[in-house]
C-alpha positions as CSV (number, residue, x, y, z in Angstrom):
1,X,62.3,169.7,-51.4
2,X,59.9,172.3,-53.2
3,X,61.2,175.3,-52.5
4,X,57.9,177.0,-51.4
5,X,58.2,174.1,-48.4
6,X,61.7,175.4,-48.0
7,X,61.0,178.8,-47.7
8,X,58.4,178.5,-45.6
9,X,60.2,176.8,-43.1
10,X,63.2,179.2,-43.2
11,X,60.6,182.2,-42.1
12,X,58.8,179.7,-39.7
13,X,62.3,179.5,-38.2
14,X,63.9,182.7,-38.2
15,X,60.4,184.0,-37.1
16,X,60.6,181.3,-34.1
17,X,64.1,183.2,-32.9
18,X,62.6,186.1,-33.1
19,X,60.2,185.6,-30.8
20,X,61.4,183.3,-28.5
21,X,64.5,186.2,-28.2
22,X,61.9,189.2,-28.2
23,X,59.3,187.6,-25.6
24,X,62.0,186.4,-23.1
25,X,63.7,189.7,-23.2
26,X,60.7,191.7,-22.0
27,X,60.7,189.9,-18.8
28,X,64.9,190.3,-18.1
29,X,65.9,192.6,-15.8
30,X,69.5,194.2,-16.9
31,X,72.5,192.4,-16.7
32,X,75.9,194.0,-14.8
33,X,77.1,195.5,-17.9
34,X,73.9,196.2,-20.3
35,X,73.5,199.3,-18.9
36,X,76.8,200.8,-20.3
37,X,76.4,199.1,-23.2
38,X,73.4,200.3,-23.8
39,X,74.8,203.7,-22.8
40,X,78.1,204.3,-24.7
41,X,76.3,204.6,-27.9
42,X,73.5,207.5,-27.0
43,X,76.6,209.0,-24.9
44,X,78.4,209.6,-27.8
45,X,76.3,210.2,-29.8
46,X,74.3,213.7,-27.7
47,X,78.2,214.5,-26.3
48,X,81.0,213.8,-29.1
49,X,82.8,211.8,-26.4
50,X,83.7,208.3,-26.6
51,X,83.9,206.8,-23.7
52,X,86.5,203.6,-23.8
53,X,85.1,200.6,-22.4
54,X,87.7,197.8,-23.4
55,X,85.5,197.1,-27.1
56,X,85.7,198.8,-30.2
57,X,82.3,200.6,-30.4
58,X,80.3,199.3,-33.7
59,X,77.7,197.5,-31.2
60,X,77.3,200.7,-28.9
61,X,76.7,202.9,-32.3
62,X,74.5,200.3,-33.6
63,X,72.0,201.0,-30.9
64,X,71.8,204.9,-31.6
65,X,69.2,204.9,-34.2
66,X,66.8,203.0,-31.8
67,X,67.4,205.8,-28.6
68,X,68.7,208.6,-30.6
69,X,64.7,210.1,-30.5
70,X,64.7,209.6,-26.9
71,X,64.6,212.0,-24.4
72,X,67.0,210.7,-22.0
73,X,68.2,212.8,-18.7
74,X,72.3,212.9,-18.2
75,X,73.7,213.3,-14.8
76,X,74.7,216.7,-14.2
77,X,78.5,215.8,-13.9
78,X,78.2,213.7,-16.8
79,X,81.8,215.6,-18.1
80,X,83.4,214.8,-14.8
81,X,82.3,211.0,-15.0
82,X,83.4,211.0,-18.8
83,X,86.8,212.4,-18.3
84,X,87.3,209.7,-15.4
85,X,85.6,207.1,-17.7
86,X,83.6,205.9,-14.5
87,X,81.1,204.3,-17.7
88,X,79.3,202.0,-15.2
89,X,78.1,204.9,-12.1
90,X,77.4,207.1,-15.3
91,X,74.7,204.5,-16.6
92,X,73.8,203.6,-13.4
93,X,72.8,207.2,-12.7
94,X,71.5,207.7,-16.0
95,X,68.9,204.5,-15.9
96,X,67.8,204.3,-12.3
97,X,68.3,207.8,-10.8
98,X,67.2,210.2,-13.1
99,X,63.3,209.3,-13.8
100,X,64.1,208.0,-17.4
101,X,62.4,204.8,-18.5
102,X,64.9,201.9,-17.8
103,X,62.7,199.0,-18.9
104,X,61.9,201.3,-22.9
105,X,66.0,202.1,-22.8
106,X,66.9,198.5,-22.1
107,X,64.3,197.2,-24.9
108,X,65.3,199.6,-27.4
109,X,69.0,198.9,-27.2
110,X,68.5,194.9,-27.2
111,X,66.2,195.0,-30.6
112,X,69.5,195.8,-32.7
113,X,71.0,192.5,-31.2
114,X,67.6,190.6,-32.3
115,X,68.3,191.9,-36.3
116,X,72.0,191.2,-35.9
117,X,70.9,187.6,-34.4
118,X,68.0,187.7,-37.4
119,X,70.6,187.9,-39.8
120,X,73.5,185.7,-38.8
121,X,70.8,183.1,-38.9
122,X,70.3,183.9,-42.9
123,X,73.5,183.3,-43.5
124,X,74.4,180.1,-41.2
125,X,71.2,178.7,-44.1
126,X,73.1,179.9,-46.8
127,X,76.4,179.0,-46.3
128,X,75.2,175.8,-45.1
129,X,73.1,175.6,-48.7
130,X,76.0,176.4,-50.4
131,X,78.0,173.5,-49.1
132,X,75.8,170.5,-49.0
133,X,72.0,171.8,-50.3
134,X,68.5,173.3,-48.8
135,X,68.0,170.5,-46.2
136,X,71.4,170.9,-44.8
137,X,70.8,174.6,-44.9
138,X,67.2,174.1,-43.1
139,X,68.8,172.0,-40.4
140,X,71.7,174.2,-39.6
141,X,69.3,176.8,-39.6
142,X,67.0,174.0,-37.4
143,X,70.2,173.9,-34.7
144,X,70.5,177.9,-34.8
145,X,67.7,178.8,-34.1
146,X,66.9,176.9,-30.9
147,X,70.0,176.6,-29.3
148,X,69.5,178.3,-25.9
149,X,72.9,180.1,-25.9
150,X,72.2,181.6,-29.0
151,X,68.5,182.8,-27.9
152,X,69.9,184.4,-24.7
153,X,72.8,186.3,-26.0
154,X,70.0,187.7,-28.5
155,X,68.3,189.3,-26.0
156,X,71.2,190.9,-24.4
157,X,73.0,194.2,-24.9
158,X,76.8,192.4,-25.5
159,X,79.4,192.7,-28.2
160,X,78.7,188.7,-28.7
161,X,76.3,188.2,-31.3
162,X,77.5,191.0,-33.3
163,X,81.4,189.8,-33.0
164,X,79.7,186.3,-34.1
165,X,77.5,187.7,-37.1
166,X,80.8,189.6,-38.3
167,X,83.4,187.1,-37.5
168,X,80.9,184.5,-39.5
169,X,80.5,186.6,-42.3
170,X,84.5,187.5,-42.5
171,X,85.0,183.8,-42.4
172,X,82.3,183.4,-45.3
173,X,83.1,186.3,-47.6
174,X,86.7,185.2,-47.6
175,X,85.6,181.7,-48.2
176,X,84.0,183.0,-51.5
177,X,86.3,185.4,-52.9
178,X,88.9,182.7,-52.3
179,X,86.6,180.9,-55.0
180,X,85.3,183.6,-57.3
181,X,88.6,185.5,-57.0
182,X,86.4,189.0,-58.1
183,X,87.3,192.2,-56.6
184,X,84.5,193.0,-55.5
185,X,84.7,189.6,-53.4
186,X,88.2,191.3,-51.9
187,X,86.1,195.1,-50.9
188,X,83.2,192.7,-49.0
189,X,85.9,190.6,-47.5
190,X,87.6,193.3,-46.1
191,X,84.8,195.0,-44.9
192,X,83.4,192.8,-43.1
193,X,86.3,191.8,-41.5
194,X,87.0,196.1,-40.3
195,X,83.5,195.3,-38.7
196,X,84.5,192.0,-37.2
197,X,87.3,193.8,-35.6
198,X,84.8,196.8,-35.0
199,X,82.9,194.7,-33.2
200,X,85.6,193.1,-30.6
201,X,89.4,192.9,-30.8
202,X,89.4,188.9,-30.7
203,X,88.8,189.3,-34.5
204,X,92.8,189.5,-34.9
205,X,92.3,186.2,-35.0
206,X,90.9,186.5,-38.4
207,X,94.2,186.8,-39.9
208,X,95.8,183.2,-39.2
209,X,92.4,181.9,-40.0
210,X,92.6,183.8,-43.3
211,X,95.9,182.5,-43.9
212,X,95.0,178.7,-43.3
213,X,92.2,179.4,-45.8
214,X,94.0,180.9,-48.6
215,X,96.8,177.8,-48.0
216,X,94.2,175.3,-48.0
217,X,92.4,176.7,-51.3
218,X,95.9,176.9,-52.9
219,X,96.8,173.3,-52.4
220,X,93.1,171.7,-53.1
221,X,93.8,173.6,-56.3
222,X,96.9,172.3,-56.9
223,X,95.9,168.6,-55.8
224,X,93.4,168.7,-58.9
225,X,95.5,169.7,-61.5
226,X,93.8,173.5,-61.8
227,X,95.8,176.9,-62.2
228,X,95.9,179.0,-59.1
229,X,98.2,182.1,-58.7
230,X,99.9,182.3,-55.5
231,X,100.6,185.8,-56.1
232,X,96.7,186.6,-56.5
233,X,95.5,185.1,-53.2
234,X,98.7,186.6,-51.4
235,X,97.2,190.4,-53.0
236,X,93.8,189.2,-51.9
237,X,94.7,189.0,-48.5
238,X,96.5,191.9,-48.1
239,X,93.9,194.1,-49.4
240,X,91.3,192.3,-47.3
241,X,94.0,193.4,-44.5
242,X,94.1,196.8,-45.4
243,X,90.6,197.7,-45.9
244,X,89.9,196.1,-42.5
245,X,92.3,198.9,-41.3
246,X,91.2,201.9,-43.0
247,X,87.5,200.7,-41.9
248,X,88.7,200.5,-37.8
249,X,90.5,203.8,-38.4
250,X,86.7,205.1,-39.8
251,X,85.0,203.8,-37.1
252,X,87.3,206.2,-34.6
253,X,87.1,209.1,-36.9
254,X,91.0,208.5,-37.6
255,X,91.1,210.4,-34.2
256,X,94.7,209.8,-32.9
257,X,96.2,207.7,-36.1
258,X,99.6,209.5,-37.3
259,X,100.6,210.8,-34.4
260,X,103.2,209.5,-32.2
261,X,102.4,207.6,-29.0
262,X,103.8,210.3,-26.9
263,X,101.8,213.0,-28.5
264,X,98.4,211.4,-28.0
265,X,99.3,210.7,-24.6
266,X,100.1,214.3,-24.0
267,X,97.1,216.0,-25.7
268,X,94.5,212.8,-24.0
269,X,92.1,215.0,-21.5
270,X,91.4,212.5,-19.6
271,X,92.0,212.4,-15.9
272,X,92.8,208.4,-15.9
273,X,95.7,208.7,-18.1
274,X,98.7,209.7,-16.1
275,X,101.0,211.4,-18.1
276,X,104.2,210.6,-15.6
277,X,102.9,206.5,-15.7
278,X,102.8,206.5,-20.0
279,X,105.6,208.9,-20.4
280,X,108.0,208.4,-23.3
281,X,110.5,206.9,-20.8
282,X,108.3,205.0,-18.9
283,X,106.3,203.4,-21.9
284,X,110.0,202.3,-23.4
285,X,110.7,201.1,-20.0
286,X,108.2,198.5,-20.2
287,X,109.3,197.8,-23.4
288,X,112.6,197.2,-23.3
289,X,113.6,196.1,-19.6
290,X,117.1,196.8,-19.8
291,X,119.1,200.2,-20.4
292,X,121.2,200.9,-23.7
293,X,120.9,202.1,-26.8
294,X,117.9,199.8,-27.7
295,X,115.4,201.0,-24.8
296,X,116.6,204.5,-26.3
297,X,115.3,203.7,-30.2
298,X,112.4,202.5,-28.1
299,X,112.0,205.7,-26.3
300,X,112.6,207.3,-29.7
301,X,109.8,205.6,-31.4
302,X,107.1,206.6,-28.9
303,X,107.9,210.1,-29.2
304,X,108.0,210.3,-32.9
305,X,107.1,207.1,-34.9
306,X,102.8,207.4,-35.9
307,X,101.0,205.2,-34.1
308,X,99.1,204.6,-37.3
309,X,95.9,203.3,-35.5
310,X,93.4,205.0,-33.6
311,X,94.3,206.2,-30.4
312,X,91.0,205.6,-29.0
313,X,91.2,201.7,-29.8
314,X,95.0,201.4,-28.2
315,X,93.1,202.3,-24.7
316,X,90.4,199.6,-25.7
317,X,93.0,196.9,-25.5
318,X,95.2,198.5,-22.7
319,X,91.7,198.5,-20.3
320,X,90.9,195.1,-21.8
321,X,94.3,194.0,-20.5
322,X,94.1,195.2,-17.5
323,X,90.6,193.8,-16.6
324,X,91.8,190.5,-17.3
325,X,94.6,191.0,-14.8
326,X,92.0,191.8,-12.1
327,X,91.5,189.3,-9.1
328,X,89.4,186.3,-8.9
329,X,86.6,187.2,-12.1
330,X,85.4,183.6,-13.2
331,X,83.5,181.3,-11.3
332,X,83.6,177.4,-12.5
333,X,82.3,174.8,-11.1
334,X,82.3,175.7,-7.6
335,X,85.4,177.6,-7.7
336,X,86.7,181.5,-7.7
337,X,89.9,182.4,-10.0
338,X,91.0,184.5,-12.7
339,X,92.1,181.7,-15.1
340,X,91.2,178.1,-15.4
341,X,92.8,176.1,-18.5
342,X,89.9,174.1,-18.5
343,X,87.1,177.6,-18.2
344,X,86.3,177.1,-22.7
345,X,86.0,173.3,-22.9
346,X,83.8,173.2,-19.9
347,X,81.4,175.7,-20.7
348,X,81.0,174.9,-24.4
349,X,79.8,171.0,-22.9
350,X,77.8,172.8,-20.6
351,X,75.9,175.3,-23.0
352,X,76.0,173.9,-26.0
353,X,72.6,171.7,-26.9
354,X,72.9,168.0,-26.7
355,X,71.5,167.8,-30.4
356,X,74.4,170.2,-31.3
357,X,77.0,168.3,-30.2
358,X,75.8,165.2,-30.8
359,X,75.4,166.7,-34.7
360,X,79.2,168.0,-33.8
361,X,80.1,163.8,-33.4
362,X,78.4,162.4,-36.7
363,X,80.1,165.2,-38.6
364,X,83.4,164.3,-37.5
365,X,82.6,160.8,-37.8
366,X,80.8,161.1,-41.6
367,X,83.7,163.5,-42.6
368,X,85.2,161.3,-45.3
369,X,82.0,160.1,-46.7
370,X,80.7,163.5,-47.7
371,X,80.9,164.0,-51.1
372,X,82.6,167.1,-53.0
């Protein structure tokens, strides 16, 4: 394909999500949750104070440069609602109660999500290129763009697309510094995979993923006769590892990391966190069930070992936990409950595009005739 065709339809396409996400969003009112998404970000940025909210915050701080030049009214007990981390009646108050402009707050922290979207749509064509040329590139592109999952969650203030664009680029980068074995392949690999896991916690997942990578690189190597050091992809993946931590840790400000459980607990001003409930003793408690001299290194452990993550983020995926725990929160196909088996393989047949999976069946089924 000439590659002024090619590049035409790449903007024609990536111009078609943009305004298929940009025009429907004008005309959606806010979801349960946008607001204090949309919220945590300006919050923290005017007060200092980092609401938790059961995400790591790299979406919420991504929408401050779009609101940070707005004049936007807090509730006058804003502190009190902040040290109760009541995030939802605080945004509540602070887009429908207060005379500020709901419908220009709302736009301004959904455009982010439309460049994030932008962008993970770039590189779905490139990686696609990469693998099997332009026209597979253009098509993936082709399936992006239109799918209707991926044009709603554009529009939205959620930690989706940007967990997707960062996961997908973690996934990618690793996928060519397992290749190019560079070190600057290894400081891109890791960062993107801190803001993977700055963007939501599933990202652990990463690390398996990144292990089945660097196994299966290792043995196509080996299966064709070409030298491959063990030792260098086991270093690559640690430092991908470790710069994913010391980028979390940044995102936090390091606030809490090196200090012991107990001390962060103790020194934590806000009026959630009881200090009887996540006490040394009760903390090692629920660690260890039963009494003797290991609950006691347990107990030992909370009240001096660091933590060596941010405090901050430990609360993220203690409220996330405890949300999930909630009564009956999903609804699937006519019925209430907190956990159906069956919830993910339903509703990926249900959203995804026919033309998606039906593409899904003929890759499966061409696998083995798709040359190297």
């Amino acid at each position: 394909m000439d590659k002024r065709i090619a590049a035409g339809i790449f903007l024609l396409l990536l111009t078609a999500l943009a305004l298929q996400t940009v025009l429907s969003m004008r005309d959606k009112s806010a979801t349960f949750d946008e607001p204090a998404h949309a919220l945590r970000g300006y919050y923290f940025f005017k007060t200092g104070n980092l609401m938790v909210y059961g995400h790591p915050p790299l979406m919420h701080f991504l929408t401050i440069p779009f609101l940070a030049f707005e004049q936007i009214r807090l509730p006058e007990n804003h502190d009190e609602l902040y040290l109760k981390n009541h995030i939802h009646p605080l945004a509540d108050l602070t887009f429908f109660h207060l005379g500020n402009d709901a419908d220009r707050m709302l736009f301004l922290a959904r455009l982010p999500v439309v460049i994030l979207s932008v962008i993970l749509g770039i590189f779905v064509f490139r990686f696609a290129k990469e693998l099997y040329g332009t026209n597979a590139g253009l098509f993936a592109l082709f399936l992006y763009s239109f799918n209707p999952v991926v044009i709603s969650l554009s529009g939205m203030i959620t930690t989706d697309i940007a967990a997707a664009l960062f996961i997908f680029l973690s996934i990618y980068s690793y996928w060519t510094m397992l290749r190019k074995q560079t070190k600057s392949g290894i400081v891109v690999a890791g960062l993107m995979f801190g803001l993977a896991i700055g963007s939501k916690t599933v990202s652990v997942l990463l690390i398996p993923i990144f292990l089945v990578l660097g196994l299966a690189h290792h043995y196509e190597k080996r299966g064709k006769k070409e030298n491959v050091s063990f030792g260098k992809l086991f270093f690559g993946f640690l430092a991908v590892l470790i710069i994913g931590y010391l980028i979390i840790n940044s995102l936090y400000g390091f606030k809490g990391s090196f200090k012991s459980l107990s001390d962060n607990i103790n020194d934590d001003p806000a009026e959630y966190v009881s200090k009887e409930k996540f006490s040394s003793s009760a903390i090692s408690s629920m660690i260890v069930p039963w009494d003797g001299p290991v609950r006691s290194a347990a107990r030992l452990l909370v009240e001096k070992a660091p933590i060596m993550l941010p405090y901050p983020f430990l609360k993220e995926i203690w409220s996330t936990a405890n949300v999930a725990n909630l009564a009956p929160t999903s609804f699937l196909l006519g019925e209430n409950g907190t956990h159906f088996w069956y919830f993910m393989p339903v509703t990926l047949l249900v959203k995804l595009h026919l033309l998606i999976l039906f593409s899904l069946f003929l890759s499966i089924f061409y696998f083995r005739k798709i040359k190297a």
